[in-house]
SENULUM-552626 format. One record per residue (C-alpha): x, y, z. Coordinates in steps of 0.5 Angstrom, whole numbers, padded with zeros to 4 digits, always signed. Each point is the difference from the previous one (the first is absolute). Example, Ala and Ser with C-alpha at 12.3 -4.5 7.8 and 13.67 -1.06 7.14 Angstrom:
BEGIN
+0025-0009+0016;+0002+0007-0002;
REM end
This chain:
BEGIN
+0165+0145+0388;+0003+0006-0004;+0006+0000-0004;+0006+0003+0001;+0007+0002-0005;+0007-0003+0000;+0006+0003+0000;+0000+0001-0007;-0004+0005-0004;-0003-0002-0006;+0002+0002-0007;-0006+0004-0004;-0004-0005-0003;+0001+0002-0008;-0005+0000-0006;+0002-0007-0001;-0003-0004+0005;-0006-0001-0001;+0001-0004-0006;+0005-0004+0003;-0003-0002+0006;-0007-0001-0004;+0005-0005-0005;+0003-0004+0006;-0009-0001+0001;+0000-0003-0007;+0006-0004+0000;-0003-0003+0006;-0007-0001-0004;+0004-0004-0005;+0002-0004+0005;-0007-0003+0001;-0003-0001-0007;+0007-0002-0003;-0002-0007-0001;-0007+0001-0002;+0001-0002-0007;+0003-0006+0001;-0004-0002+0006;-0003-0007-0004;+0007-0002-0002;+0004+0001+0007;-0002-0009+0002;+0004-0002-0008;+0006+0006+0002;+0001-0001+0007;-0001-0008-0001;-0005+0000+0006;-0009-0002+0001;-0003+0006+0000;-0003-0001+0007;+0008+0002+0001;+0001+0005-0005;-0005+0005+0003;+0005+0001+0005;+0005+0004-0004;-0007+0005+0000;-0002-0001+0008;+0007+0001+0003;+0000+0007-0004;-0006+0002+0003;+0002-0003+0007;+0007+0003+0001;-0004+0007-0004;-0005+0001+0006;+0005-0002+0006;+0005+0005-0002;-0005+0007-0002;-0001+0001+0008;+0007-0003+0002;+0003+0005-0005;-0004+0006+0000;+0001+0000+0009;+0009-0001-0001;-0001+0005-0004;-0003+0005+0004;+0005-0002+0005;+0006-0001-0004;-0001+0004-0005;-0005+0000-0007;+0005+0000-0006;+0005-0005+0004;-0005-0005+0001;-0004+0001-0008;+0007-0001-0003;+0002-0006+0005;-0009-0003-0004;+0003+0002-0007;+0007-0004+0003;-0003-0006+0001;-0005+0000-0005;+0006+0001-0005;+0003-0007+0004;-0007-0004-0001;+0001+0002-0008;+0006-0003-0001;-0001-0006+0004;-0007-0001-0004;+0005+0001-0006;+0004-0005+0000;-0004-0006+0003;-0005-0004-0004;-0002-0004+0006;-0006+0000+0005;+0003+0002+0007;+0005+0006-0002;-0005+0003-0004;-0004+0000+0006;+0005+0003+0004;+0003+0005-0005;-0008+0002-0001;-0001+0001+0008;+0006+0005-0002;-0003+0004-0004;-0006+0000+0004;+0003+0004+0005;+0000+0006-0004;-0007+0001+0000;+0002+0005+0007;+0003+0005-0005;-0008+0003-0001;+0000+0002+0007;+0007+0002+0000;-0001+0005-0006;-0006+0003+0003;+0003+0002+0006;+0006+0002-0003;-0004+0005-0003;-0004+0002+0006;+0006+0002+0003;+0004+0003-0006;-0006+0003-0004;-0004+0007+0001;-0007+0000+0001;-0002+0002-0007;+0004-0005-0004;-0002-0006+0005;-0006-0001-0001;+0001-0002-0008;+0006-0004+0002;-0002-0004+0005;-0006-0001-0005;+0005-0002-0005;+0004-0005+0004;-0006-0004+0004;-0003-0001-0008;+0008-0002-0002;-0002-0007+0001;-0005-0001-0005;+0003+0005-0004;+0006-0006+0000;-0005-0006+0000;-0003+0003-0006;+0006+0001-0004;+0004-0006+0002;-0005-0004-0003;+0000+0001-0008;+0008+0001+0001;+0000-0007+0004;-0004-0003-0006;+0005+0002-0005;+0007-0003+0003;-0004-0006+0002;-0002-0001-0008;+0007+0003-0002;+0005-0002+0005;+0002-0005+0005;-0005+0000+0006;+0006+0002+0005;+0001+0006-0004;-0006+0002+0004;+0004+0001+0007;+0007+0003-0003;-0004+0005-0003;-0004+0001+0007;+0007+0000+0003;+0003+0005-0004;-0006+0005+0002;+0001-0001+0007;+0007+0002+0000;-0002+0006-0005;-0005+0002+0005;+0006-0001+0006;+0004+0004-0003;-0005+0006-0002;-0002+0000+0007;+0007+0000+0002;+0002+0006-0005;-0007+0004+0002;-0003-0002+0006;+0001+0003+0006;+0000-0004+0008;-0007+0003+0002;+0003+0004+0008;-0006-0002+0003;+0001-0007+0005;-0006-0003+0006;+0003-0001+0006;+0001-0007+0002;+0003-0007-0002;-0003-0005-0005;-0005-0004+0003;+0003-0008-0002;-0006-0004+0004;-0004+0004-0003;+0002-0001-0007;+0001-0007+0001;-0007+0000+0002;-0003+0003-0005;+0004-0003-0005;-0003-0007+0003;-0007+0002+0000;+0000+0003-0007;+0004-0006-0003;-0006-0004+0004;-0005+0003-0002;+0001+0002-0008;+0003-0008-0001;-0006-0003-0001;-0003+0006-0003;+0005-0001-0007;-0001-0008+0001;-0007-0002+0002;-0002-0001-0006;+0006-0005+0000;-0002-0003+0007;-0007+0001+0000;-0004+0005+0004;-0002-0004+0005;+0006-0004+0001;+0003-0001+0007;+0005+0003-0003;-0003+0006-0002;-0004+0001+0006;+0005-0001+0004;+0005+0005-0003;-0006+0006+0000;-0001-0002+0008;+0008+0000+0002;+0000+0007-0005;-0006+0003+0005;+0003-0003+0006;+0007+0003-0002;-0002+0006-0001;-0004+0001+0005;+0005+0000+0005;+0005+0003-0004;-0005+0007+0001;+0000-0002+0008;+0008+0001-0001;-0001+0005-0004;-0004+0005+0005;+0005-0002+0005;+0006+0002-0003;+0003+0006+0001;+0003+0000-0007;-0004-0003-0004;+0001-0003-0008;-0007+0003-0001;-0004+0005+0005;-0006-0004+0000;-0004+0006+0003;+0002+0006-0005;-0003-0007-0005;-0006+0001+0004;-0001+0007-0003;-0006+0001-0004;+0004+0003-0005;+0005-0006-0001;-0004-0006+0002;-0006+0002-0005;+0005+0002-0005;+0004-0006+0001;-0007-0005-0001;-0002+0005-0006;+0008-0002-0003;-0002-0008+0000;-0006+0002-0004;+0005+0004-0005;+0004-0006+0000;-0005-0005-0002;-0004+0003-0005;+0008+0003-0004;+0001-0008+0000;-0005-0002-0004;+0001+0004-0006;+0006-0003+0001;-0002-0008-0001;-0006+0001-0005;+0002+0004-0005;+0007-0004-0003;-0004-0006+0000;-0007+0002-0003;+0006+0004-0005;+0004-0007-0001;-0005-0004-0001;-0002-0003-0006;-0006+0002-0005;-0001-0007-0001;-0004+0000+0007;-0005+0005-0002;+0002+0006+0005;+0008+0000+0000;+0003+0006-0003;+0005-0005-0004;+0006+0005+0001;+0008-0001+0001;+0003+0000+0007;+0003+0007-0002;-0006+0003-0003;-0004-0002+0007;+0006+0004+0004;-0001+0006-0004;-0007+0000+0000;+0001+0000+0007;+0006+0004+0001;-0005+0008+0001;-0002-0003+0007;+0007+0002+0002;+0000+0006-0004;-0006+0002+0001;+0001+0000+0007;+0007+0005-0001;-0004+0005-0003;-0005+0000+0005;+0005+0002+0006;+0000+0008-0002;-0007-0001-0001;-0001-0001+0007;+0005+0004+0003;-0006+0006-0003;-0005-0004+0001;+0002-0002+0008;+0003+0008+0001;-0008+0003-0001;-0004-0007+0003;+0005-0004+0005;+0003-0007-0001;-0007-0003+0002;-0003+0003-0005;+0004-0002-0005;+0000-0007+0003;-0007-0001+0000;+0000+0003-0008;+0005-0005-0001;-0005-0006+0002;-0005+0002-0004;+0005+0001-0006;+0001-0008+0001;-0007-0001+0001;-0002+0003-0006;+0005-0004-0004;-0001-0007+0002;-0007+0001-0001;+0001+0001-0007;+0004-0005-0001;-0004-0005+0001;-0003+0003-0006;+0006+0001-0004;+0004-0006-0001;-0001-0002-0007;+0005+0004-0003;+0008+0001+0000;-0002+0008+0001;-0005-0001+0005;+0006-0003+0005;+0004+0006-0002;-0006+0005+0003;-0002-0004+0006;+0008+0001+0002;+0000+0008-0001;-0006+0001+0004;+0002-0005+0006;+0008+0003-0001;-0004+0006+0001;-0004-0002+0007;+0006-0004+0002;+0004+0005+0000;-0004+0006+0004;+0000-0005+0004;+0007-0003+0002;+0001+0007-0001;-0004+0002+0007;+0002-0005+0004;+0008+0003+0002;-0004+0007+0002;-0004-0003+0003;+0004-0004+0004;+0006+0006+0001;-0006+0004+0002;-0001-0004+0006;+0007-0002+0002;+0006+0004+0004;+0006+0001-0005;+0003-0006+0003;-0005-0005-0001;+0000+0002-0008;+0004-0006-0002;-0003-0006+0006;-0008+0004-0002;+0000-0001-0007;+0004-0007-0001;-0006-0002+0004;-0004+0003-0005;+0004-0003-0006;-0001-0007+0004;-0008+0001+0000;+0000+0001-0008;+0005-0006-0001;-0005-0004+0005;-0005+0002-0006;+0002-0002-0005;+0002-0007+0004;-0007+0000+0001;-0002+0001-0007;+0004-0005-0002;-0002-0006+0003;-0007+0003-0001;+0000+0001-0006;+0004-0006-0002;-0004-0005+0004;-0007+0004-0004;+0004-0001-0007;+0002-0008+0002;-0007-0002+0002;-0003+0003-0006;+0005-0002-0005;-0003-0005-0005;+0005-0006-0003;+0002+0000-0007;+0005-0006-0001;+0002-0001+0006;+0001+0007+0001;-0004+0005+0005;-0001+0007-0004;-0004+0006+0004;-0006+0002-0002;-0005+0007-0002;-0004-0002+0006;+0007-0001+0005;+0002+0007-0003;-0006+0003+0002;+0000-0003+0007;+0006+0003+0000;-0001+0007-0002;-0006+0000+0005;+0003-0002+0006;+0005+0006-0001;-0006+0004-0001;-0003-0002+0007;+0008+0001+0003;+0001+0006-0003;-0008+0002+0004;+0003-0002+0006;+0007+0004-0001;-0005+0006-0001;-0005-0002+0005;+0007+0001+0005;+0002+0006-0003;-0006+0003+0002;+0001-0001+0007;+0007+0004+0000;+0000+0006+0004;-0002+0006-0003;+0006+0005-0003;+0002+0007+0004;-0003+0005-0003;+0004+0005+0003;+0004+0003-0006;+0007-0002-0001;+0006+0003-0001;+0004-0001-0006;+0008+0001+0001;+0006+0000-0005;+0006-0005+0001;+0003+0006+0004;-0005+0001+0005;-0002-0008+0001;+0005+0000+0007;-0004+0007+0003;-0006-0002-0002;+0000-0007+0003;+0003+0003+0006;-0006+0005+0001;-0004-0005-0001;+0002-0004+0006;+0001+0005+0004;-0008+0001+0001;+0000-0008+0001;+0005+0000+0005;+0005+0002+0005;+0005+0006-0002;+0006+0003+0005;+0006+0000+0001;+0007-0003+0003;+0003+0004+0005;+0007-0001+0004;+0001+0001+0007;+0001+0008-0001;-0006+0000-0005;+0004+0000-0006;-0003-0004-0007;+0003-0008+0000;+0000-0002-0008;-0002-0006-0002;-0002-0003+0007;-0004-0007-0001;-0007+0001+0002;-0005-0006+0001;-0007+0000+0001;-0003-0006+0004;-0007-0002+0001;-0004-0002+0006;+0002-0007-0002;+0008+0001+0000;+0001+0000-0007;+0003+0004-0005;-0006+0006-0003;+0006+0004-0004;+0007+0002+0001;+0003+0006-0004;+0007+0004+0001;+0001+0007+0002;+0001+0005-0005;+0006+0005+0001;-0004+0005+0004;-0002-0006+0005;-0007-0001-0004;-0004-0005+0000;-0007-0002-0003;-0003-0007+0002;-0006-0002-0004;-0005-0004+0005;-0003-0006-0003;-0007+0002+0005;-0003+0004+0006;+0003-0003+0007;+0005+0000+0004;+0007-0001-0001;+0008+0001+0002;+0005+0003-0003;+0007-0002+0000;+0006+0004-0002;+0007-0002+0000;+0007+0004-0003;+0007-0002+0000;+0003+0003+0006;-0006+0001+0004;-0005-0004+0005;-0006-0004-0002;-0007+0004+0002;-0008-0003-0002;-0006+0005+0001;-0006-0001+0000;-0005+0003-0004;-0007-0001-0002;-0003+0002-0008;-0007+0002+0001;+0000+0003-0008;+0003+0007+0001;+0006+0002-0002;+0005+0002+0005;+0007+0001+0002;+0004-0005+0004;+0007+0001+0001;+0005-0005+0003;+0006+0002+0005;+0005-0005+0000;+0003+0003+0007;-0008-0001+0004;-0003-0006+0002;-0007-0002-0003;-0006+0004+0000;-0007+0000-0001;-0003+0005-0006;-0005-0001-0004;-0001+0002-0007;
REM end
């Protein structure tokens, strides 16, 4: 399905929100790393066994992936900017829940809240398509899709200096504070994109993906707890594949789905999607072993011996470096495409883990292997949204690419319970007490190197880039350009009444062999039309005008341009185009 405008025009996007959209992604950011610093304390604050504690971390992470593709289809149906303040609203709630409990069971609901803002990252990208010209999107996507280590990098030291300073619910009200700043800024600056899918909002399919996520990314963050080989477990992966499989048999079948399985299947969007797991592994990993080699104590004879702050800041140019990275691979991706700088990306990260496992003896050395990994992480986080923006209709941008941020968060729950089951069984006992190990360290570090191998390896499966030059447009030229553009890849025409006279803003529907909504649009003042054709073959086109009779004609696109025009006063005829 294409897109099509509301009744309202959108304001002019100003200046200004890029930085704001890319700042609600790192508001979001902080959501998922505020807790680090005190992770080890949560049992003794929360009054809970650490088998329980570990909830407040998990319920995150769940209600994070159920949302991102949930909110990114509302908000292609609905509306991109509604749907990101409503995320920011509720995560701003779950703060606030979280900030005045010091028990178990409303901290997990209050973090289940905040989990739902994780469906901003999609919502901002594909705000940005839809408002940005061409020339200034690329960086910004860029920027917006890297916010989210950007945020994680930053949010650790400045976590590790109010947990050391403050009480530990100062972590929420703070977070809660950013979260309305964010709303307010996005209220003031943001305009509501005009581009909507047709449609209504999929509910089973929501529920069934919601199911089959649930089942399938639970005993991924408990196994360790459980038992990788417990009924249990076992019989969680084999309901997850069950649900999940049928979800996609409904999902085929529905004329509206929650996520068009069929534009997944692209090999632009799957290997991208596959690739973004392998991203999301190998960023995780950095993240786990680099604060605990820097806080553990020089008595063991490899620990770094630094303070919780210390480690942060050591850590910190992740985030930043990935920042910086955005303009860089805005020049880098406009000479050499997006796959090309993803593929630059991997190997970045490849380079840096391979020297990281040579560099850990020393504080500087940490800070080393961050710049150069923050580097490849955000060429290619940076990647990702073109990617999948080039691959989908308009009106798929926010479904698309929170299914995309879904697979990066599947990354880094892999890389999670991956790396912390290497880390337990490779620990050894002192006291009583299970310290990680060099070796666990490097196992670590090489088991990213090989994600990161397989990431690459897809990648190099994507289709290869048009050659064909491009146009680059201003902000005023973005509508007329875009409009030629369709033009040679569909339908153009016009609305005529029964005297031949021009009939503004006329609904025209394309439908496809199967029934369904292809693309709908409104005619123009002079009674113009332009349908973009999503493939060659078959189609009918219906118009419909307020005082005026239905028609449908048929119409087949053999990809040749030609004109159709649609006579509401005549029956259906066949033309071909």
């Amino acid at each position: 399905m294409t897109h099509t405008t509301n009744d309202q025009p959108a304001r002019r996007a100003s200046g200004a929100v890029v930085p704001v959209l890319a700042f609600a992604g790192i508001v979001v950011a902080v959501m998922q790393t505020l807790l680090v610093p005190v992770i080890k304390d949560l049992p003794q604050l929360l009054g809970t066994e650490p088998s329980n504690a570990t909830w407040v971390l998990t319920s995150t992470l769940l209600s994070g992936a159920v949302a991102t593709p949930i909110m990114g289809r509302l908000g292609d149906l609905y509306g991109k900017r509604r749907m990101l303040i409503l995320s920011l609203a509720v995560m701003v709630v779950g703060a606030l829940v979280s900030a005045l409990t010091s028990t178990l069971l409303p901290m997990i609901a209050g973090r289940t809240l905040q989990g739902f803002a994780m469906g901003a990252i999609p919502l901002g990208i594909g705000l940005m398509r839809d408002m940005l010209p061409r020339e200034k999107l690329g960086s910004a996507m860029a920027l917006m899709s890297s916010s989210i280590g950007v945020g994680g990098g930053l949010a650790l030291p400045l976590a590790a200096l109010v947990a050391q300073h403050a009480d530990w619910h100062a972590l929420f009200y703070g977070a809660a504070g950013l979260g309305v700043l964010s709303i307010a800024l996005t209220l003031l600056v943001v305009p509501e994109s005009p581009m909507r899918a047709e449609g209504s909002f999929d509910v089973l399919g929501a529920i069934g993906l919601s199911a089959g996520l649930v089942l399938f990314l639970l005993p991924i963050t408990k196994g360790s707890d459980w038992g990788w080989t417990s009924g249990t477990t076992l019989g969680m992966f084999g309901a997850a594949a069950a649900v999940l499989v049928l979800w996609g048999v409904y999902e085929l079948r529905s004329k509206a789905p929650l996520v068009d399985l069929r534009t997944t299947a692209r090999p632009a969007v799957l290997f991208t999607n596959l690739a973004s797991i392998m991203v999301g592994v190998s960023f995780y990993v950095v993240s786990l072993v680099l604060p605990q080699l820097l806080q553990l104590p020089k008595a063991t004879g490899y620990g770094l011996g630094q303070s919780m702050v210390v480690a942060g800041l050591l850590v910190a140019p992740l985030g930043l470096t990935m920042m910086v990275t955005a303009p860089v691979y805005a020049r880098l991706s406009a000479k050499y495409g997006p796959k090309t700088t993803l593929i630059l990306g991997m190997l970045i990260i490849a380079v840096g883990y391979g020297a990281g496992l040579g560099l850990m003896s020393a504080a500087w050395q940490s800070l080393v292997i961050s710049v150069v990994l923050g580097a490849g992480i955000g060429l290619a986080y940076s990647s990702l949204p073109a990617l999948i923006v080039g691959a989908v209709p308009a009106s798929e941008t926010g479904a698309a690419n929170g299914l995309n941020t879904l697979m990066r968060s599947i990354g880094t729950s892999v890389s999670s319970a991956v790396i912390g089951m290497v880390l337990a069984n490779t620990a050894q006992n002192a006291g009583g007490v299970a310290i990680p190990t060099m070796h666990g360290f490097r196992v670590s570090f090489l088991i990213a190197t090989g994600a990161v191998a397989i990431g690459l390896l897809m990648a190099l499966f994507l289709p290869k880039p048009d050659r064909a030059p491009r146009l680059r447009a201003s902000s005023e030229e973005e509508a007329a350009l875009e409009r030629a553009e369709q033009v040679l890849r569909g339908f153009r025409g016009r609305v005529l009444d029964a005297e031949g006279a021009p009939v503004a803003r006329a609904k025209v529907t394309l439908i496809d062999r199967r029934g369904r909504q292809a693309g709908a649009t409104l005619s123009e003042p002079d009674g113009t039309y332009v349908l973009a054709v999503p493939t060659e073959g078959a189609y009918v086109l219906a118009a419909r005008a307020s005082g005026h009779g239905p028609l449908a004609s048929a119409a087949t696109h053999s990809g040749e341009e030609r004109a159709v025009d649609v006579d509401l006063a005549l029956p259906g005829e066949s033309v071909s185009a």
